[in-house]
KEKE-3310 file (N, C-alpha, C; in steps of 0.2 Angstrom, whole numbers, plus 5000, padded with zeros to 4 digits):
npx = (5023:5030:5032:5043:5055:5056:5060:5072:5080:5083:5093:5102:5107:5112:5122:5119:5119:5113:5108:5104:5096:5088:5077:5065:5063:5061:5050:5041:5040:5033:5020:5015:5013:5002:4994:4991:4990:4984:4967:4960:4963:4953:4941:4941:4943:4931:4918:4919:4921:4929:4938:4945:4949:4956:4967:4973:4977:4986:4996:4999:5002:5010:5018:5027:5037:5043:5049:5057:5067:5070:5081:5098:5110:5122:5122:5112:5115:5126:5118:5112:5121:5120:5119:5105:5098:5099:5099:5084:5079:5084:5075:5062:5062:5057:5049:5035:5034:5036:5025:5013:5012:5011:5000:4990:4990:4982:4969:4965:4963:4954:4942:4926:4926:4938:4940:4930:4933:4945:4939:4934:4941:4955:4968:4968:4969:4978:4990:4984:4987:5001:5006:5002:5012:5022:5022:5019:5032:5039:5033:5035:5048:5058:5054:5061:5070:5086:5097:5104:5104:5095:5083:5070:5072:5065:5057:5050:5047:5037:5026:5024:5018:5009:4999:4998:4993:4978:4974:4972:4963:4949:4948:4943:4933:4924:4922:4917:4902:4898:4886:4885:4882:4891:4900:4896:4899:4899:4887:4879:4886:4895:4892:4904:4911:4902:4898:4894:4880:4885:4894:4884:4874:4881:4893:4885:4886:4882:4882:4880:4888:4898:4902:4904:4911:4924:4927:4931:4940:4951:4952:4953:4964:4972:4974:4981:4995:5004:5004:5009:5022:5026:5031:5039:5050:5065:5069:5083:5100:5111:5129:5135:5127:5116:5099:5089:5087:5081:5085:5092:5098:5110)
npy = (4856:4853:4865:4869:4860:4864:4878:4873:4864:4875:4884:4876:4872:4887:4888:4893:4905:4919:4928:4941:4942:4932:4934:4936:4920:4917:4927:4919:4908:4912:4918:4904:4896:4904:4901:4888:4886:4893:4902:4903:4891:4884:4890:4888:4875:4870:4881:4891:4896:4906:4909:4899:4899:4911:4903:4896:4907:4910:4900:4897:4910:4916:4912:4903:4912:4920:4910:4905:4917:4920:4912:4908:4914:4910:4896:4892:4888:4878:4869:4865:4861:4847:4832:4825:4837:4847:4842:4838:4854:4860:4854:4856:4871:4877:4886:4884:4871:4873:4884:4876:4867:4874:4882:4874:4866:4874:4875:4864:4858:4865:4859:4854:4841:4837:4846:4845:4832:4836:4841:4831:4822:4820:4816:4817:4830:4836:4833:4840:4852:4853:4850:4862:4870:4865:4865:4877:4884:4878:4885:4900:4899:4902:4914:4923:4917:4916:4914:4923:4919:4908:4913:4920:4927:4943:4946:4935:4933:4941:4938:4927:4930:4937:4929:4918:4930:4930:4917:4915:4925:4923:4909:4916:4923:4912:4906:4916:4919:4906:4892:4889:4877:4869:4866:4857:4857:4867:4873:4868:4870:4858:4864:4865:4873:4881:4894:4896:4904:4919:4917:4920:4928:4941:4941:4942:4934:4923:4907:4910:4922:4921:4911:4923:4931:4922:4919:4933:4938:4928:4932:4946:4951:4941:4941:4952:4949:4942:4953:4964:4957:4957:4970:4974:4967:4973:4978:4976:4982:4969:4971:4969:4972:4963:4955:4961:4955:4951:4959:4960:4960:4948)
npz = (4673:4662:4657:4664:4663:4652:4654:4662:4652:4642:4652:4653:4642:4639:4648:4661:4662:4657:4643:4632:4625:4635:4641:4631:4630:4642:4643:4634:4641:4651:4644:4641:4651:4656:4647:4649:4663:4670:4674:4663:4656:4662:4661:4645:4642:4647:4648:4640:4620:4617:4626:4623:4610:4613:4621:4610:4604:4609:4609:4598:4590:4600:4609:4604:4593:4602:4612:4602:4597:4610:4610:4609:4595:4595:4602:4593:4583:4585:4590:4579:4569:4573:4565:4567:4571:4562:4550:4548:4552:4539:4530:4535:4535:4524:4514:4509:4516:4530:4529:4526:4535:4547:4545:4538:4554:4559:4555:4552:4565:4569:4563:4567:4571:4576:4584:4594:4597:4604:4614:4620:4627:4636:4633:4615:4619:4627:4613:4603:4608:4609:4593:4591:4597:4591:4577:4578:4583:4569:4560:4565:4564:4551:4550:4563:4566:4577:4569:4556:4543:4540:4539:4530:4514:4512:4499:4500:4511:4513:4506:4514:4526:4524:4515:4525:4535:4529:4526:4540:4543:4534:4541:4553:4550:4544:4559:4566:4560:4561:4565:4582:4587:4580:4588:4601:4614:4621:4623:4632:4645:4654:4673:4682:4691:4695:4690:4679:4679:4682:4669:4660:4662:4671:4661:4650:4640:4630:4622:4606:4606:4613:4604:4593:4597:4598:4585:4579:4589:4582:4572:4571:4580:4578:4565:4565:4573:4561:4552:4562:4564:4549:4549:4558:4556:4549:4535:4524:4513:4509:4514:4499:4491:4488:4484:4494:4511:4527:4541:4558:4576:4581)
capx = (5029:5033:5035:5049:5056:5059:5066:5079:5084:5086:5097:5108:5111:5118:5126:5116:5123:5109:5111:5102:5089:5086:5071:5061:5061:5058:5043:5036:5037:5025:5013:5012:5011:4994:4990:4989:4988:4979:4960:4959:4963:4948:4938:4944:4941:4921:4915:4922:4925:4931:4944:4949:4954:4963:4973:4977:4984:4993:5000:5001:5005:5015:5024:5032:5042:5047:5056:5063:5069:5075:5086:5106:5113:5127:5118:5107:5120:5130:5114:5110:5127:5122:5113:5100:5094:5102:5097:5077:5076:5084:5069:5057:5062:5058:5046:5031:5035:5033:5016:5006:5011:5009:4992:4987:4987:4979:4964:4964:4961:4947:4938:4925:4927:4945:4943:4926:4937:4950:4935:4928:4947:4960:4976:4968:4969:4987:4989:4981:4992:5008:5004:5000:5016:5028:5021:5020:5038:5043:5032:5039:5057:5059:5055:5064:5076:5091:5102:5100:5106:5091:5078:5066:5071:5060:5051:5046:5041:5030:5021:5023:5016:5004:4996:4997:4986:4972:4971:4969:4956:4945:4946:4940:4927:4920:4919:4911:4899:4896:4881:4888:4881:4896:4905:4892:4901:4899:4882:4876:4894:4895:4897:4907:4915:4897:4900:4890:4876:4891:4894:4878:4870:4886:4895:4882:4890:4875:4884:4879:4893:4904:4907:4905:4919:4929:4931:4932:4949:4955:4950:4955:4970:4976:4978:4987:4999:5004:5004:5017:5030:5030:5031:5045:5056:5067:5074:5090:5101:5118:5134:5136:5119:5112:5094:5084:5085:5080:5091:5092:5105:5111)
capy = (4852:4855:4874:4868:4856:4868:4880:4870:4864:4880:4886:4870:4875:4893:4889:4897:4913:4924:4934:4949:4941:4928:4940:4934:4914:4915:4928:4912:4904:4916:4917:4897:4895:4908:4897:4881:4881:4899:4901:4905:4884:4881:4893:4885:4868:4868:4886:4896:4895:4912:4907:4891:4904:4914:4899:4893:4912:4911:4893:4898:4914:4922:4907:4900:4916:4922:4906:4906:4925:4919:4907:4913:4911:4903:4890:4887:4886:4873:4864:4862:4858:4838:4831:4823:4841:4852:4838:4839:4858:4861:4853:4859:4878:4877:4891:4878:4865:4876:4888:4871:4863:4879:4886:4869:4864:4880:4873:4857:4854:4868:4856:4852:4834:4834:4852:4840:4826:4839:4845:4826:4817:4824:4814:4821:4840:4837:4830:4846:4857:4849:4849:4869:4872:4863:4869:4885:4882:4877:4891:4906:4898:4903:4922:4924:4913:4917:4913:4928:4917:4905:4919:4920:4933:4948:4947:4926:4934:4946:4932:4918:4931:4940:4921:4916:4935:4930:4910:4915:4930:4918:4905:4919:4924:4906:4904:4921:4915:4896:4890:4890:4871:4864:4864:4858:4855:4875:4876:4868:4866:4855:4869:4861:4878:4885:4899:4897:4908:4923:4919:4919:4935:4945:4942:4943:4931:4917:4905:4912:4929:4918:4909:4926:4934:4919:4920:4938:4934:4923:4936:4951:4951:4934:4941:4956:4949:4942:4958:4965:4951:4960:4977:4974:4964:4979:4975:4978:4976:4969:4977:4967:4975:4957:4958:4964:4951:4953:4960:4960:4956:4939)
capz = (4673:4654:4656:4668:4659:4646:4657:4664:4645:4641:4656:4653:4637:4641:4653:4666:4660:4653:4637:4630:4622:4638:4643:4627:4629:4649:4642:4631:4646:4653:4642:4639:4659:4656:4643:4652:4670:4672:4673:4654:4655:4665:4655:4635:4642:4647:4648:4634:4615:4615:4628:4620:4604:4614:4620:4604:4598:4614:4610:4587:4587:4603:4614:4598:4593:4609:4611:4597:4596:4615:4609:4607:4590:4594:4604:4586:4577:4587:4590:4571:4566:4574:4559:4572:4571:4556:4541:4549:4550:4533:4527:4538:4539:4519:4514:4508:4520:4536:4529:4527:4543:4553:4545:4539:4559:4563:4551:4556:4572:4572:4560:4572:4573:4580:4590:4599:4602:4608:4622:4625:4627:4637:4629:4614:4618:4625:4607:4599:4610:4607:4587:4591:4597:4588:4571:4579:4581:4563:4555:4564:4563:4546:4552:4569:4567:4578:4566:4550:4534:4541:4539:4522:4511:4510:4494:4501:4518:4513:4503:4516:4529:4520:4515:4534:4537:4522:4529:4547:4544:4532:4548:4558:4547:4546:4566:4567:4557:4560:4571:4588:4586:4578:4594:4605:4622:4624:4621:4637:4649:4662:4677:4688:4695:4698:4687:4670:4677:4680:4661:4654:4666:4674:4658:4644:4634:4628:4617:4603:4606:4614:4597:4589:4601:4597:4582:4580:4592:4578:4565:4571:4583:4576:4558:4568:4573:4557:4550:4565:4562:4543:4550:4563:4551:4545:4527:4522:4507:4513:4508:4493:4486:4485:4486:4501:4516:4536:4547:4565:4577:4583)
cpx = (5033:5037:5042:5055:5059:5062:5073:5081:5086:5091:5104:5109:5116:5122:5124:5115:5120:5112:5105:5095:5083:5076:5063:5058:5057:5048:5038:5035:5030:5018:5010:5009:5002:4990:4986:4989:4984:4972:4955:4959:4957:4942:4936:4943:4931:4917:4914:4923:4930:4937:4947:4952:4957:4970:4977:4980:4988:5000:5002:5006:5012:5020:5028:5038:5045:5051:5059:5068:5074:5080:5094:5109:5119:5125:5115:5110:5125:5124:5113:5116:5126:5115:5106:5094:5094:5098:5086:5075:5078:5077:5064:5055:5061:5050:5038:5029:5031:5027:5011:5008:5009:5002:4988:4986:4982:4970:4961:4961:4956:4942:4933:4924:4934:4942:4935:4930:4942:4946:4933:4935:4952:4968:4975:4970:4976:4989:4991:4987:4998:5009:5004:5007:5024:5026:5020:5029:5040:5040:5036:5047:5058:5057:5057:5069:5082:5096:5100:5099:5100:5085:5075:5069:5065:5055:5046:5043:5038:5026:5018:5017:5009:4997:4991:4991:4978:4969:4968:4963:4947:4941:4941:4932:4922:4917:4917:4903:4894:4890:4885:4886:4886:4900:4900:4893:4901:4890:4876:4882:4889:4897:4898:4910:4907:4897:4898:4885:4882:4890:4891:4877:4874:4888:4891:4884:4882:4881:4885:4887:4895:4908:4907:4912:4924:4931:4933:4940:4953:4956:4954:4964:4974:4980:4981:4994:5006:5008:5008:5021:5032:5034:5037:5051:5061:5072:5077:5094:5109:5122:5136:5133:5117:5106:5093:5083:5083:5085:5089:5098:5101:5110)
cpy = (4853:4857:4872:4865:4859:4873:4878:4867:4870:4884:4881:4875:4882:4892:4892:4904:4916:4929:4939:4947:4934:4930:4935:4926:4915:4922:4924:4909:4905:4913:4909:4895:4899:4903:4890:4879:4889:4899:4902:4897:4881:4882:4887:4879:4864:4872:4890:4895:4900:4911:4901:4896:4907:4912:4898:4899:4911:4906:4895:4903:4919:4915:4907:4905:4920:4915:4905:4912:4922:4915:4911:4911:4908:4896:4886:4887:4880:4868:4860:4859:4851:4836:4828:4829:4848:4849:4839:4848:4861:4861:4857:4867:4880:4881:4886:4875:4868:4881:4881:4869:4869:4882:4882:4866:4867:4876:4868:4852:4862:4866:4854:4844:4833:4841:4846:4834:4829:4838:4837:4820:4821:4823:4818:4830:4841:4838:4837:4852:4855:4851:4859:4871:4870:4864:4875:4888:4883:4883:4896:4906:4903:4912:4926:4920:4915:4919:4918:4923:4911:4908:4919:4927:4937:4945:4939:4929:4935:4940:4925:4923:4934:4933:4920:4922:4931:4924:4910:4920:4926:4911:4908:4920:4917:4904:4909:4919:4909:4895:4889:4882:4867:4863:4863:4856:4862:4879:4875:4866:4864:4860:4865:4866:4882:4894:4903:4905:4917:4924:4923:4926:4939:4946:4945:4940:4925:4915:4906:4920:4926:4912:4914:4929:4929:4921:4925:4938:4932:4929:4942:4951:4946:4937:4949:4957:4946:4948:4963:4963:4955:4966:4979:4969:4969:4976:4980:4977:4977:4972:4973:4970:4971:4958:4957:4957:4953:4955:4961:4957:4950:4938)
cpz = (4666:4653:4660:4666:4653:4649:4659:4657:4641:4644:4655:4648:4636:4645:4658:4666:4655:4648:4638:4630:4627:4639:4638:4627:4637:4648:4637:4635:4649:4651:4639:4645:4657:4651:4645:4658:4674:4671:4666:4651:4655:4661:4648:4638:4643:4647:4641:4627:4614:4619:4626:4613:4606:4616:4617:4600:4604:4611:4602:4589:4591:4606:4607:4597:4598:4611:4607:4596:4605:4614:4605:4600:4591:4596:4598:4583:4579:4588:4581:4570:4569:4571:4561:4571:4564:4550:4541:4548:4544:4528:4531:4537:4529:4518:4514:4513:4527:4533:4529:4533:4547:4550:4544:4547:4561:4562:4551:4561:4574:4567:4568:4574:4578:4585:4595:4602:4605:4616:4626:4629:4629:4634:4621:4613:4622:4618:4603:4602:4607:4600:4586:4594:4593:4580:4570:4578:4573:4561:4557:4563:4558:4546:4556:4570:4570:4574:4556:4544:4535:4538:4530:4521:4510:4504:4498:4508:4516:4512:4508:4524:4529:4518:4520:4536:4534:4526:4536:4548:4539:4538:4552:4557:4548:4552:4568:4564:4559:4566:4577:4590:4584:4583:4600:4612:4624:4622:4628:4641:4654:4669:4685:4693:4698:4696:4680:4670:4678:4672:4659:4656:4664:4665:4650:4638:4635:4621:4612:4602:4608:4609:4591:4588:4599:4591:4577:4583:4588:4572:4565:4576:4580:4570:4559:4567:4568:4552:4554:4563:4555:4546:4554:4562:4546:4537:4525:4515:4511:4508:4503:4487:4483:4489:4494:4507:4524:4537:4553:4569:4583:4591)
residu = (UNK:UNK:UNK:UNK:UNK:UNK:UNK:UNK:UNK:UNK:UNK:UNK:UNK:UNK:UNK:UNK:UNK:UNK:UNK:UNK:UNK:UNK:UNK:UNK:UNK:UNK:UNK:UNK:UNK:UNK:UNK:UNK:UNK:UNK:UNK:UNK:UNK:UNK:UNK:UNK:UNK:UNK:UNK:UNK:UNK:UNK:UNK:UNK:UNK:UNK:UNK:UNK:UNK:UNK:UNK:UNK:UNK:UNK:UNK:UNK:UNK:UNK:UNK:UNK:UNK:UNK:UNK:UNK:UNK:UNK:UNK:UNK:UNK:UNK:UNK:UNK:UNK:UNK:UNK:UNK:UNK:UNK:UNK:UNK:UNK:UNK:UNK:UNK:UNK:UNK:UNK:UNK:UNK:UNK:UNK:UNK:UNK:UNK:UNK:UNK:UNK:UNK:UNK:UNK:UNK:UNK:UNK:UNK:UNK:UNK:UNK:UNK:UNK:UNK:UNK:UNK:UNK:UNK:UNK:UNK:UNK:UNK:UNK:UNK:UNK:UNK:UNK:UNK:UNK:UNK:UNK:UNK:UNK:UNK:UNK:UNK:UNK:UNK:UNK:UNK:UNK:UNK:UNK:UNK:UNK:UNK:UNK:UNK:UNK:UNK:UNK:UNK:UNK:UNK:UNK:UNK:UNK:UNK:UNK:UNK:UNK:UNK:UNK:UNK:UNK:UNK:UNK:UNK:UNK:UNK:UNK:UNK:UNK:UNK:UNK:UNK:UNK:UNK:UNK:UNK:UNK:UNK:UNK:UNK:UNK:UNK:UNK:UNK:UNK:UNK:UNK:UNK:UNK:UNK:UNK:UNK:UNK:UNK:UNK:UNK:UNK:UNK:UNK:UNK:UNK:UNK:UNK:UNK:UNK:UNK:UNK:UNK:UNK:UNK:UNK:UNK:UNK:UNK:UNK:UNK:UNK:UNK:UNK:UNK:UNK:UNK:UNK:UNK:UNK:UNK:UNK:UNK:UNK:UNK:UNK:UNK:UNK:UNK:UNK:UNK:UNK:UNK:UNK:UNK:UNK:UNK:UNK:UNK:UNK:UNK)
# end
């Protein structure tokens, strides 16, 4: 219902009338829809930790900037101009402001206290998702932002995304690592789908590799993609020959 919800506020807003870059938001739609109502849900919720981290790079790293890059600059710029919404992302889109909210949530809610009450509580792990997307939101703003004269200057990306690489491979590290006991609703699941012995046998996943694979996922493809975002941000110096900022078109 969300996903839809979001679609249809996004069509209102164009006017129905697809642009270039439409392609990109309705492919966030995608991959949130896989996130949350495909068996990758079913999985990350009482089988899987390793599915539950692919979730959450679904829900950090990739839906966020595809809607945001789907979104039309004139549209984000007419939206922000109503201080409701302009005077909040000023602050927000503020190089600091967004790397602790978006890699401090990251970090947060895989404390194992909140990511167990995410698994044992479902108003909870809405909560968590919600929290996952909307500071997924604010961090990439600040690098995909529609709108260019939004966009961090060069020298502050490198640093702001290069940070965001080091704090997410560190994470990964730790849950590769960590006793597979700190999350202990994946150590004996309830198999309500009749499915577990599949895992354990067919798959050869034993809890133990399914919190190694997890966060391995976090570790490696997480701090990936990270390190794409720099690579496909081509730097420019405008015709002024003031320094080096993003370019791309609107």
């Amino acid at each position: 219902m969300g996903c839809l919800v979001l679609l249809i506020i996004y069509l209102l807003g164009i006017h129905f009338h697809l642009v270039g870059r439409s392609y990109l938001f309705f492919s966030g739609i995608f991959f949130l829809l896989i996130a949350l109502v495909s068996p990758l849900d079913a999985l990350s919720d009482t089988y899987l930790f390793s599915a539950h981290m692919m979730q959450h790079l679904l829900l950090l790293l990739i839906v966020p900037p595809l809607l945001i890059m789907g979104i039309p600059g004139q549209l984000a710029r007419k939206l922000l101009e109503k201080p409701i919404l302009g005077k909040p992302e000023q602050f927000l889109r503020k190089p600091v402001v967004a790397w602790l909210l978006g890699i401090g949530t990251i970090w947060l809610w895989h404390w194992p206290v909140l990511y167990n009450a995410a698994l044992s509580n479902e108003n909870i792990h809405v909560l968590e998702h919600l929290c996952f997307l909307a500071t997924g939101v604010i961090y990439w703003w600040p690098v995909v932002s529609p709108l260019p004269d939004h966009r961090l200057p060069a020298t502050i990306l490198v640093a702001y995304l290069l940070a965001a690489e080091a704090a997410n491979d560190i994470l990964g590290m730790l849950l590769t690592y960590a006793n597979p006991a700190i999350y202990p609703a994946y150590l004996h699941p309830v198999d309500s789908l009749g499915i577990l012995q599949l895992i354990r046998v067919g798959w050869r996943l034993s809890s133990a590799a399914d919190q190694q694979l997890g966060g391995l996922l976090m570790w490696f493809p997480g701090g990936i993609i990270y390190i794409l975002a720099l690579l496909f941000n081509p730097i420019k110096k405008d015709r002024r020959g003031s320094p080096p900022r993003l370019s791309s078109g609107d």
